[in-house]
Backbone as ProteinMPNN parsed JSONL, in Angstrom:
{"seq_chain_A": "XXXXXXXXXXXXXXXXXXXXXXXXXXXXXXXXXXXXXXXXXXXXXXXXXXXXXXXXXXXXXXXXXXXXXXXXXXXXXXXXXXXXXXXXXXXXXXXXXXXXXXXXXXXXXXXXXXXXXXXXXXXXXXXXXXXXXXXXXXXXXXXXXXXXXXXXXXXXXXXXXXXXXXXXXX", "coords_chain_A": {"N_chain_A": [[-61.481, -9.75, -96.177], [-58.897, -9.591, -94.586], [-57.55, -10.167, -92.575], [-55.422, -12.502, -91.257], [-56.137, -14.201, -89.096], [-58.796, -14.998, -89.673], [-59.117, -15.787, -92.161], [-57.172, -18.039, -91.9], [-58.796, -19.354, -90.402], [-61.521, -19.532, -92.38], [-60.086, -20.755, -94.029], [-59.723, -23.511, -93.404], [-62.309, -24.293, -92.316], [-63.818, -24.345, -95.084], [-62.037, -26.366, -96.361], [-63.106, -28.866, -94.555], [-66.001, -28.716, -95.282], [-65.713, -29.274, -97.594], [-65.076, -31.665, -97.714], [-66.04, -33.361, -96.072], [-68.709, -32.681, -97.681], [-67.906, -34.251, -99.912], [-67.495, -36.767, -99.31], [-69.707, -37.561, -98.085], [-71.383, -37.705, -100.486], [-70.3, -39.918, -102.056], [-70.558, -42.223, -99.937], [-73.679, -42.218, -100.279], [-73.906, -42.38, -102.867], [-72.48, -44.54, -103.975], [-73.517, -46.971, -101.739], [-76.336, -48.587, -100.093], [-79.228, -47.735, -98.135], [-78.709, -47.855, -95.057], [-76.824, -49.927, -95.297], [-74.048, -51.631, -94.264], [-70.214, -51.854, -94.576], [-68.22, -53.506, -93.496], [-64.518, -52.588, -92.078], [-62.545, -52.944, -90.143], [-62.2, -54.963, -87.301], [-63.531, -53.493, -85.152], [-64.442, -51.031, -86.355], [-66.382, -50.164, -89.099], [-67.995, -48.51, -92.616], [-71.42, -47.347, -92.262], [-73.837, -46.797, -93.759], [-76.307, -44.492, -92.777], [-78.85, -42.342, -91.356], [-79.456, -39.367, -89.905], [-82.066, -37.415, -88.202], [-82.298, -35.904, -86.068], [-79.991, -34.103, -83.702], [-77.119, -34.583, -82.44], [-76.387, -37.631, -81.47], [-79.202, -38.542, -82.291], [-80.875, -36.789, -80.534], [-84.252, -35.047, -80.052], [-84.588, -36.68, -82.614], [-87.37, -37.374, -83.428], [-89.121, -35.343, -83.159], [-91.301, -32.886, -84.706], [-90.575, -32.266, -88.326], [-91.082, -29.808, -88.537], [-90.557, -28.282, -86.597], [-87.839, -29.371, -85.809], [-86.231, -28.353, -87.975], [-86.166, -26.112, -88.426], [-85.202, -24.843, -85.634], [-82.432, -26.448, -85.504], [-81.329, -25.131, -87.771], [-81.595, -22.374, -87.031], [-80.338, -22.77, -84.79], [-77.476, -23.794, -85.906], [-76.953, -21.461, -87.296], [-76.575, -19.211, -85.321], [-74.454, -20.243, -83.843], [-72.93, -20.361, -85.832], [-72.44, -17.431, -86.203], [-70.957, -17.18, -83.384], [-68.614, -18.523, -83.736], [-67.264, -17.013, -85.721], [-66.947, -14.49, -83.928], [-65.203, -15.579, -81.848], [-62.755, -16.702, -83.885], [-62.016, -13.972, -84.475], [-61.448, -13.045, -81.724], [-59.193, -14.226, -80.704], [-55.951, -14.298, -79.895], [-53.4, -13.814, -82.332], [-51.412, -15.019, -82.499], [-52.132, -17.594, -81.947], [-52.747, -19.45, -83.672], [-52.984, -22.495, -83.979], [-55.419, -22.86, -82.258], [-56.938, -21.13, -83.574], [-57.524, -22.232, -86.398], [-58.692, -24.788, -85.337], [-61.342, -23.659, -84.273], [-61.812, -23.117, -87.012], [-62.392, -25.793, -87.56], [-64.598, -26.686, -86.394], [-66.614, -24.779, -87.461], [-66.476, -25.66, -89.93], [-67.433, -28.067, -90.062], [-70.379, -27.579, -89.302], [-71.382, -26.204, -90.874], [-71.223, -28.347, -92.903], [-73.069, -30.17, -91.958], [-75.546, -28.954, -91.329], [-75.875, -27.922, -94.529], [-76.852, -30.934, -95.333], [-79.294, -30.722, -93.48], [-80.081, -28.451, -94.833], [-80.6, -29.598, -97.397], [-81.907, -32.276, -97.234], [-83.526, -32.903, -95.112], [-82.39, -34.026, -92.806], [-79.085, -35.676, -91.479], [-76.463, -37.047, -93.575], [-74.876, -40.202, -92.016], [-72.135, -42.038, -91.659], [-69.842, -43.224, -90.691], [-68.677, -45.906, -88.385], [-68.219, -46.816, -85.23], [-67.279, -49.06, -83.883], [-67.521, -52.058, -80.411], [-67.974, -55.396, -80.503], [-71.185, -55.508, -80.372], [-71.745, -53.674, -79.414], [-72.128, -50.296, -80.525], [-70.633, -47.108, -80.922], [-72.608, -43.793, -81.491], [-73.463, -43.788, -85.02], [-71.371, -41.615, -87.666], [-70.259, -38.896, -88.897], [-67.646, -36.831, -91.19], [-67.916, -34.24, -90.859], [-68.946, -34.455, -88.283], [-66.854, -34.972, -87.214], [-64.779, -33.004, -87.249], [-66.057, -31.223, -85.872], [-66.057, -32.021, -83.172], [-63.313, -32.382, -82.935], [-61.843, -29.892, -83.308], [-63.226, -28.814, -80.975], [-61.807, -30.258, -78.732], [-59.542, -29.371, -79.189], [-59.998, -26.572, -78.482], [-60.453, -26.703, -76.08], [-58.261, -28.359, -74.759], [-56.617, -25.91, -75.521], [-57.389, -24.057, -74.061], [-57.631, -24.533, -71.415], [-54.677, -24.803, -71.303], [-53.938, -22.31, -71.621], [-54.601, -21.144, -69.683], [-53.271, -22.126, -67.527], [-50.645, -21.107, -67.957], [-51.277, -19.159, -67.302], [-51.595, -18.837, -64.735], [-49.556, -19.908, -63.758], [-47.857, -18.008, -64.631], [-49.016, -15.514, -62.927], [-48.28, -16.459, -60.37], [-45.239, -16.592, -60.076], [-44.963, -13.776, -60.975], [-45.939, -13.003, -58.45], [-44.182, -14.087, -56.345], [-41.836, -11.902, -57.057]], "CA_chain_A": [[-60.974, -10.813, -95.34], [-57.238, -8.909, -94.547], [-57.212, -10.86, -91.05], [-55.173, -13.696, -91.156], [-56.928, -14.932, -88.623], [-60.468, -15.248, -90.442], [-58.411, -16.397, -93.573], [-56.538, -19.563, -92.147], [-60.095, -20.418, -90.075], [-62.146, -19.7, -93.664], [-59.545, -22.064, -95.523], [-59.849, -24.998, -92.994], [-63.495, -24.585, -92.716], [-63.712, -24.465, -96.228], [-61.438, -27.682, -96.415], [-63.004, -29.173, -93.885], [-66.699, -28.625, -95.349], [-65.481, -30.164, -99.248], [-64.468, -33.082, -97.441], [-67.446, -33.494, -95.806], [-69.644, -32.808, -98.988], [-67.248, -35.305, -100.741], [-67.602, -38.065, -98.617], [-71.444, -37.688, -98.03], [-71.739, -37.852, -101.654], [-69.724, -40.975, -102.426], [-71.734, -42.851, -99.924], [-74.83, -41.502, -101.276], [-73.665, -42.994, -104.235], [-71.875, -46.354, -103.592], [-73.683, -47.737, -100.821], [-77.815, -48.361, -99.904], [-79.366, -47.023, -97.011], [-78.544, -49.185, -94.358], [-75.789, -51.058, -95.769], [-72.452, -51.603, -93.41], [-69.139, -52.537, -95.252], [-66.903, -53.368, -92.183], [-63.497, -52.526, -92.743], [-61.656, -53.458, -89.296], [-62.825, -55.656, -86.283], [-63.986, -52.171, -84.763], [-64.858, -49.952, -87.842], [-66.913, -50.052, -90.533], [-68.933, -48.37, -92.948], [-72.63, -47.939, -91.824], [-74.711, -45.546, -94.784], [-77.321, -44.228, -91.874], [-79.357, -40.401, -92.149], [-79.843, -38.54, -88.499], [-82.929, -36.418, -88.243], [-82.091, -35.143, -84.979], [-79.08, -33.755, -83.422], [-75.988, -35.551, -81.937], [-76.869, -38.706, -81.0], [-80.212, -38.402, -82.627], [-81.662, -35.57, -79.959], [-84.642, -34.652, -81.096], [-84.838, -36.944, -84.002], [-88.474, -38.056, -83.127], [-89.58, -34.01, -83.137], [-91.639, -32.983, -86.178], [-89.855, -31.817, -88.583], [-91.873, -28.386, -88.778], [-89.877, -27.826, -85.301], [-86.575, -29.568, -86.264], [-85.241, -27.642, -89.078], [-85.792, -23.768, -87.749], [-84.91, -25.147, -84.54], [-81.432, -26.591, -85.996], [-81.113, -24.217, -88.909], [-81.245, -21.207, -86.054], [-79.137, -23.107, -83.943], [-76.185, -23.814, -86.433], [-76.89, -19.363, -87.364], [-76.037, -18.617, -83.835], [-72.893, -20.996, -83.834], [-71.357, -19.915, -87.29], [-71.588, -15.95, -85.552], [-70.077, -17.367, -82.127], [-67.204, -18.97, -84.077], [-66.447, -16.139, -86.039], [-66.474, -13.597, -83.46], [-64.099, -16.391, -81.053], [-61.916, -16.377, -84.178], [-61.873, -12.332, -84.474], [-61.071, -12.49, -80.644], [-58.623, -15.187, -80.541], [-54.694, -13.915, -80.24], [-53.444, -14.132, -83.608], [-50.164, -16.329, -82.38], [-52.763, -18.921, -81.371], [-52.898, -20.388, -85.016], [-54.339, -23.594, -83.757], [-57.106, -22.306, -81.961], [-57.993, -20.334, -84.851], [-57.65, -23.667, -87.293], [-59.843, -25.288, -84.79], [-62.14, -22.859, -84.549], [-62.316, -23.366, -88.519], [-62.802, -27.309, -88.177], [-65.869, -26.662, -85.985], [-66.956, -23.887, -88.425], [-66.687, -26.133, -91.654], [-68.529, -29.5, -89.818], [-71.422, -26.916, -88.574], [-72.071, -25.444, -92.372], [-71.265, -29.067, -93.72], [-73.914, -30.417, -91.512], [-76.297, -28.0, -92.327], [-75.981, -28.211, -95.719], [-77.472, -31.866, -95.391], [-80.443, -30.553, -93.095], [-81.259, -27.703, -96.22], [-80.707, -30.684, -98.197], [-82.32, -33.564, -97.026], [-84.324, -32.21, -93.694], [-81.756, -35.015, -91.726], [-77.432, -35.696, -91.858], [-75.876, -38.41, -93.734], [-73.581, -40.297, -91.214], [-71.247, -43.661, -92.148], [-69.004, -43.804, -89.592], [-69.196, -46.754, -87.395], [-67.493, -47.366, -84.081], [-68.202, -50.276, -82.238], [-67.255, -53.61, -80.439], [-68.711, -56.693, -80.595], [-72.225, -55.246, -80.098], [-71.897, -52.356, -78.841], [-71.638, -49.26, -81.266], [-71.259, -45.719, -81.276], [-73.769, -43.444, -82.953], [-72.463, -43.499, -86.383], [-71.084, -39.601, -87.506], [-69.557, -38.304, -90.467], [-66.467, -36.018, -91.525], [-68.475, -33.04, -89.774], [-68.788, -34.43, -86.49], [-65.529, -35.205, -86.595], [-63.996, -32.132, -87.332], [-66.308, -30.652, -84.703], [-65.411, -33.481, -82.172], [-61.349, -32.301, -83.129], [-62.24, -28.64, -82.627], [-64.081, -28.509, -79.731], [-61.493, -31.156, -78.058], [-58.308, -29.034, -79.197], [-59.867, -25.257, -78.215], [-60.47, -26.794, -74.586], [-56.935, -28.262, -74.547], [-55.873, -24.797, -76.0], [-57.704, -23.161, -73.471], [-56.893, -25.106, -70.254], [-53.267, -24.453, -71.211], [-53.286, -21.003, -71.795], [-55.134, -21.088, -68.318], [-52.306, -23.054, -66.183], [-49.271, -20.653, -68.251], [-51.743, -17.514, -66.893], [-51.687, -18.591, -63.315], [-48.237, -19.762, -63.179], [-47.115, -16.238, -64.183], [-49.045, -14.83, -61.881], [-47.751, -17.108, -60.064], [-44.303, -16.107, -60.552], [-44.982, -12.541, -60.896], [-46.215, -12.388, -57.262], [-43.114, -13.598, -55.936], [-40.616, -11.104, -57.139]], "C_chain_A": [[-59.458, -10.668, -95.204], [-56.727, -9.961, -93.672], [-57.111, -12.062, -91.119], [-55.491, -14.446, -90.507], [-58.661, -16.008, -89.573], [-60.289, -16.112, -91.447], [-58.256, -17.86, -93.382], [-58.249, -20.18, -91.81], [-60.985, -20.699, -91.153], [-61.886, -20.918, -94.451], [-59.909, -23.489, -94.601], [-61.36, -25.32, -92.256], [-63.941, -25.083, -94.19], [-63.049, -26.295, -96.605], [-62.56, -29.54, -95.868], [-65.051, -29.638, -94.661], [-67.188, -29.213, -96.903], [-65.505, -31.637, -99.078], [-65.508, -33.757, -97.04], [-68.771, -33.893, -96.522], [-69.13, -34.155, -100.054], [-67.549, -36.666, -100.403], [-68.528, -38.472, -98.5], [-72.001, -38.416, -99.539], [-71.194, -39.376, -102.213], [-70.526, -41.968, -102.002], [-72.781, -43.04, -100.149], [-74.587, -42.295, -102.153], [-73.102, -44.422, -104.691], [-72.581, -47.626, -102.517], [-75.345, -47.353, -100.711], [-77.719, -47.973, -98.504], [-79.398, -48.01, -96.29], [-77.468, -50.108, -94.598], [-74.88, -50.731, -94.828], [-71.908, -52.638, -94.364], [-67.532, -52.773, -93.828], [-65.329, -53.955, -92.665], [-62.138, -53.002, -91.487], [-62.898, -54.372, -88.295], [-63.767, -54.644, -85.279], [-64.587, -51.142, -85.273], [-65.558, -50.35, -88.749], [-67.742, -49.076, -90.926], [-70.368, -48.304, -92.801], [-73.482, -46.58, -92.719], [-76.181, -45.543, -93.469], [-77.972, -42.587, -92.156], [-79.861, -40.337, -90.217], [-80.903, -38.035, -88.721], [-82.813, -35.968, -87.032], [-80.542, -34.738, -84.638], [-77.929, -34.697, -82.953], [-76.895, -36.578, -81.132], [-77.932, -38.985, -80.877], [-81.107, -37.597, -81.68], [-82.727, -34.832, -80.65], [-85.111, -34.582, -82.281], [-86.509, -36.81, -84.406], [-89.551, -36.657, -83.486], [-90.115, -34.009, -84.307], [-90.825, -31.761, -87.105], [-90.426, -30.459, -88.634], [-91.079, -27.488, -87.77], [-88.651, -27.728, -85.252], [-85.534, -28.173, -87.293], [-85.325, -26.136, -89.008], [-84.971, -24.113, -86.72], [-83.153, -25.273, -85.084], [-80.325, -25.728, -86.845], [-80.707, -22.649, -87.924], [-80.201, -21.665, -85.232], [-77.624, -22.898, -84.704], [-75.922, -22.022, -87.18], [-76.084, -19.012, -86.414], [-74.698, -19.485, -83.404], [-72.224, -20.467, -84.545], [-71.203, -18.031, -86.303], [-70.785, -16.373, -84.248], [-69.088, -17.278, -82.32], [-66.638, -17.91, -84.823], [-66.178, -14.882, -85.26], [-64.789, -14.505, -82.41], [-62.754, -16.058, -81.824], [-61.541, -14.751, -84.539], [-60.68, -11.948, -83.099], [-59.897, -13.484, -80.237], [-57.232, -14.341, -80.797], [-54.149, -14.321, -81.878], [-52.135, -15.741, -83.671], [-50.806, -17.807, -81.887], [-53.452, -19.891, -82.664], [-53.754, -21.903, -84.907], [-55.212, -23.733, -83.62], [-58.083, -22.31, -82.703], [-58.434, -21.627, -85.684], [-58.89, -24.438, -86.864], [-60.873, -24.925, -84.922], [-63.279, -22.884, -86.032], [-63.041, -24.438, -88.658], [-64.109, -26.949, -87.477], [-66.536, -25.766, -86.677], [-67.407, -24.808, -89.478], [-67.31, -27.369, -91.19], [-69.804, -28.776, -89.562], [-72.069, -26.666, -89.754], [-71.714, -27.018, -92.688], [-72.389, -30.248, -93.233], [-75.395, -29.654, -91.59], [-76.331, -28.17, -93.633], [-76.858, -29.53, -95.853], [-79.114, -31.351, -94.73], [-80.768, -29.738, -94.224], [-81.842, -28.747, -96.78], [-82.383, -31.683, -98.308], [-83.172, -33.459, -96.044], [-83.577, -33.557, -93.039], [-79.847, -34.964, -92.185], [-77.082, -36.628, -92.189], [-74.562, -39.118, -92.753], [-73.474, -41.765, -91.95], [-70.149, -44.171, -91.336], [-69.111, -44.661, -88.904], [-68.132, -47.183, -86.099], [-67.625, -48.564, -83.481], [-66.99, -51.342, -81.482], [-67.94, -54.284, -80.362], [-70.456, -55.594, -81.089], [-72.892, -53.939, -79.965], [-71.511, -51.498, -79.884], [-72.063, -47.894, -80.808], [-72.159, -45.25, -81.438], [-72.963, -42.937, -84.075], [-72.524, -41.814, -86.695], [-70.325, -40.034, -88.774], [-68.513, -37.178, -90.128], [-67.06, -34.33, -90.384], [-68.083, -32.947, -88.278], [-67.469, -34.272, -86.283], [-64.882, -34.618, -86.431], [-64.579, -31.398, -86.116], [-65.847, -30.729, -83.322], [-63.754, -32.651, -81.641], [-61.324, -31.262, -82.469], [-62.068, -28.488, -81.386], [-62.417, -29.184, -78.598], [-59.706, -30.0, -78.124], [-58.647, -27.434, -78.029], [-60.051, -25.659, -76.21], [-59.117, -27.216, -73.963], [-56.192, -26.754, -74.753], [-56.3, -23.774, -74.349], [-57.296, -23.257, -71.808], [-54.862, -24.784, -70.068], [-52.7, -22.914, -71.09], [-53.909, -20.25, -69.93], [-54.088, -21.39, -67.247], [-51.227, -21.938, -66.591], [-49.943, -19.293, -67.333], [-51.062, -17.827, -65.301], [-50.24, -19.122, -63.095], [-47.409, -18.654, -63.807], [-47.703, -15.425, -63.819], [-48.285, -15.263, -60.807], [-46.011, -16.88, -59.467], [-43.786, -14.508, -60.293], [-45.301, -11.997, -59.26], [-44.807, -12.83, -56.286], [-41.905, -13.08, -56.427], [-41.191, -9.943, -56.347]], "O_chain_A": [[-58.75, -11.559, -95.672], [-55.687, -10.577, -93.903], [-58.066, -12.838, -91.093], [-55.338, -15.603, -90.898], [-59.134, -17.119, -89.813], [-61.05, -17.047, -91.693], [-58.754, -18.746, -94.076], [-58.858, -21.017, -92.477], [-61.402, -21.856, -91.216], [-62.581, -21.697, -95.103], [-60.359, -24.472, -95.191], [-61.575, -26.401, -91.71], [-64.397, -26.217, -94.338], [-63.749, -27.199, -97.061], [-62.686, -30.643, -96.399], [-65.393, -30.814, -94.538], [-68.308, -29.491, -97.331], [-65.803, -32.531, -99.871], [-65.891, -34.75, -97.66], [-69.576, -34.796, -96.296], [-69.865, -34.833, -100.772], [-67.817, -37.551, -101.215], [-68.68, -39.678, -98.693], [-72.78, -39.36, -99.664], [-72.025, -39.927, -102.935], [-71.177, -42.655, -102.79], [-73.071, -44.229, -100.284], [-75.405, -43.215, -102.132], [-73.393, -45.125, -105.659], [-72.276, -48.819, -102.5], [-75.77, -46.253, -101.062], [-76.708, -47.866, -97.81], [-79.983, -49.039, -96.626], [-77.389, -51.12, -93.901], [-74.828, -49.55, -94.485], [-72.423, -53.653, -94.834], [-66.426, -52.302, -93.563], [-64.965, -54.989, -93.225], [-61.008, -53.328, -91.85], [-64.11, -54.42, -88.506], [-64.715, -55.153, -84.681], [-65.256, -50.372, -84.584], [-64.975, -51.254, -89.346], [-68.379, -48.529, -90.025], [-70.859, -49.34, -93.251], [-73.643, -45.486, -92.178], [-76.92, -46.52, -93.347], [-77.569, -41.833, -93.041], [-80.472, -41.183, -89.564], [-81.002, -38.092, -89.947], [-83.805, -35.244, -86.955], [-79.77, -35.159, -85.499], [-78.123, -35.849, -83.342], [-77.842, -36.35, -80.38], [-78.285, -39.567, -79.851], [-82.29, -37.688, -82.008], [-82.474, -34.107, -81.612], [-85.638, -33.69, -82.946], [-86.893, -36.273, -85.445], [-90.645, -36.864, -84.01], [-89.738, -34.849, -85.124], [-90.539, -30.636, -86.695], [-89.433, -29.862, -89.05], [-90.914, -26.28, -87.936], [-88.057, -26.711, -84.893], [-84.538, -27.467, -87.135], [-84.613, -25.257, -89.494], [-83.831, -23.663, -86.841], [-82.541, -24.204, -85.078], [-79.103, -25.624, -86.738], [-79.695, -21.98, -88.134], [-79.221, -20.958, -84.996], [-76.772, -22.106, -84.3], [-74.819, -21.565, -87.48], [-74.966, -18.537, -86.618], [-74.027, -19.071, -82.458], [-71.095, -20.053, -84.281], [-70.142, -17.564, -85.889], [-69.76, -15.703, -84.124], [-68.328, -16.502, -81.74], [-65.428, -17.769, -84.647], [-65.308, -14.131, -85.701], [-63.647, -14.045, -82.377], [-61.811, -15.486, -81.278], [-60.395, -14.63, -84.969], [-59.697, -11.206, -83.095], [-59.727, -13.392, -79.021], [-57.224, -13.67, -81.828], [-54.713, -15.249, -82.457], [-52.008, -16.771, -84.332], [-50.191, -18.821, -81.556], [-54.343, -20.738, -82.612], [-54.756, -22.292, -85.508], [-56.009, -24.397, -84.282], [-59.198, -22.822, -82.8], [-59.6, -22.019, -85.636], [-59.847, -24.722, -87.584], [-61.635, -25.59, -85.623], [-64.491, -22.784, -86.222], [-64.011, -24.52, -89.412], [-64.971, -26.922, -88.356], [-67.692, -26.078, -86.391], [-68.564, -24.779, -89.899], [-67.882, -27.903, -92.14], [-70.674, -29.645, -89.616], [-73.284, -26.862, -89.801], [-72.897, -27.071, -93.024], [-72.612, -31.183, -94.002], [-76.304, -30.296, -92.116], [-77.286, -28.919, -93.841], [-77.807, -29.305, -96.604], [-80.093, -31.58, -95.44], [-81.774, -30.133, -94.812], [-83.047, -28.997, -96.815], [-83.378, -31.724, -99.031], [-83.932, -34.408, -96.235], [-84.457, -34.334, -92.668], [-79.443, -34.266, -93.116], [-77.18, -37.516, -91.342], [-73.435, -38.622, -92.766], [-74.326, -42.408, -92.563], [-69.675, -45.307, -91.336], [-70.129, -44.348, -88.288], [-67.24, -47.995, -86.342], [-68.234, -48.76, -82.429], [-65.827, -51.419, -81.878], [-69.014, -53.782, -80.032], [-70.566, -55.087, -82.205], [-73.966, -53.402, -80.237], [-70.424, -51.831, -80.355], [-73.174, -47.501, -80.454], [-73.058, -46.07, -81.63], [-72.12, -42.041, -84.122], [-73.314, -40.989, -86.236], [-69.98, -41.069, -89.342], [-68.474, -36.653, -89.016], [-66.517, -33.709, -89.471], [-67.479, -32.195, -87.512], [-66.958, -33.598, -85.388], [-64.028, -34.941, -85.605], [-63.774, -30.936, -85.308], [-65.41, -29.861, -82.566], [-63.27, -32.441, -80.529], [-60.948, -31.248, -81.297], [-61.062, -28.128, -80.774], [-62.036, -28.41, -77.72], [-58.917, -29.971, -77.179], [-57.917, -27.142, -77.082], [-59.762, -24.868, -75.312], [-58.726, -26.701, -72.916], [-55.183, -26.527, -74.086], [-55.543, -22.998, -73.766], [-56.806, -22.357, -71.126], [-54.126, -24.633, -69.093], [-51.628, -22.455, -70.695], [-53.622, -19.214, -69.33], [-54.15, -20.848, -66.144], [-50.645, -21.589, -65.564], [-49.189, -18.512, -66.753], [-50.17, -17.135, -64.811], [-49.711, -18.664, -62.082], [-46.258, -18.474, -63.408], [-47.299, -14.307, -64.138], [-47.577, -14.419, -60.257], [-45.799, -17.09, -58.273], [-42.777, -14.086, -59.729], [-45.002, -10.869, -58.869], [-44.37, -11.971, -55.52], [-40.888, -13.753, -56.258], [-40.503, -8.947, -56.126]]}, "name": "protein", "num_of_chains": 1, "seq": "XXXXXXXXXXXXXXXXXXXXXXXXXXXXXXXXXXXXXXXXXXXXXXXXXXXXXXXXXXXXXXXXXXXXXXXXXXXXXXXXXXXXXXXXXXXXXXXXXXXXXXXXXXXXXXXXXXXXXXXXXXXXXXXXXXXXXXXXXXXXXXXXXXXXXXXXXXXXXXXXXXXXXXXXXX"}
């Protein structure tokens, strides 16, 4: 692992995938299934378990289907992300980082499906009535990821075409 690339995305997967396991585990351990501890007018606590994908996709499926299905899916993600970060400029340090956070929510989500055949989430969004679907440290890092490498990528998109841009009139 020479390639500082692979390295920083490893460590903030890695980071990213403790934090994850840490947090899962606490609720796990402090709170029943089902319990909400609301901590703002908007936020709280909600100990919930996924069996399907984002925004329960899937949940309803049997699990005989679910967990290859998932388990192959998050396979074919972790190689995507590490060839992206392989192919990623090296001066694009964020990217790569990113790259990592969606790396270390993908294996720290997983880890719960080996686990548990479903994902512990506690997050709660809401107002009044209305909530989110509760998510955990995973999503979120995925969420961050995903949300930075498209900012990263849109930008490095607008600097391309305004030096072509540029370059065509001289």
């Amino acid at each position: 692992m020479s390639d500082p690339r692979v390295r920083l995305a490893a460590l903030v997967a890695l980071a990213v995938l403790v934090s994850d396991q840490v947090a899962k585990a606490i609720v796990q351990a402090t709170m029943s299934l089902h319990e909400t501890i609301p901590l703002l007018p908007f936020f709280a606590l909600s100990y919930v378990r996924n069996t399907g994908a984002a925004f329960g996709v899937l949940g309803s499926a049997p699990a005989a289907v679910r967990a290859p299905l998932f388990v192959g899916i998050t396979l074919v993600a972790v190689g995507a992300l590490v060839s992206f970060v392989r192919h990623t400029p090296g001066e694009q340090r964020g990217t790569v980082a990113a790259l990592g956070g969606i790396l270390g929510g993908a294996v720290g989500n997983l880890v719960c499906r080996l686990r548990y055949g479903e994902v512990v989430d506690f997050l709660d969004v809401h107002w009044r009535d209305l909530h989110w679907p509760a998510f955990n440290v995973a999503d979120s890092a995925i969420t961050v990821g995903v949300a930075v490498v498209l900012l990263s990528s849109f930008r490095d998109r607008k600097e391309a075409n305004s030096t072509r841009s540029v370059g065509s009139l001289s």
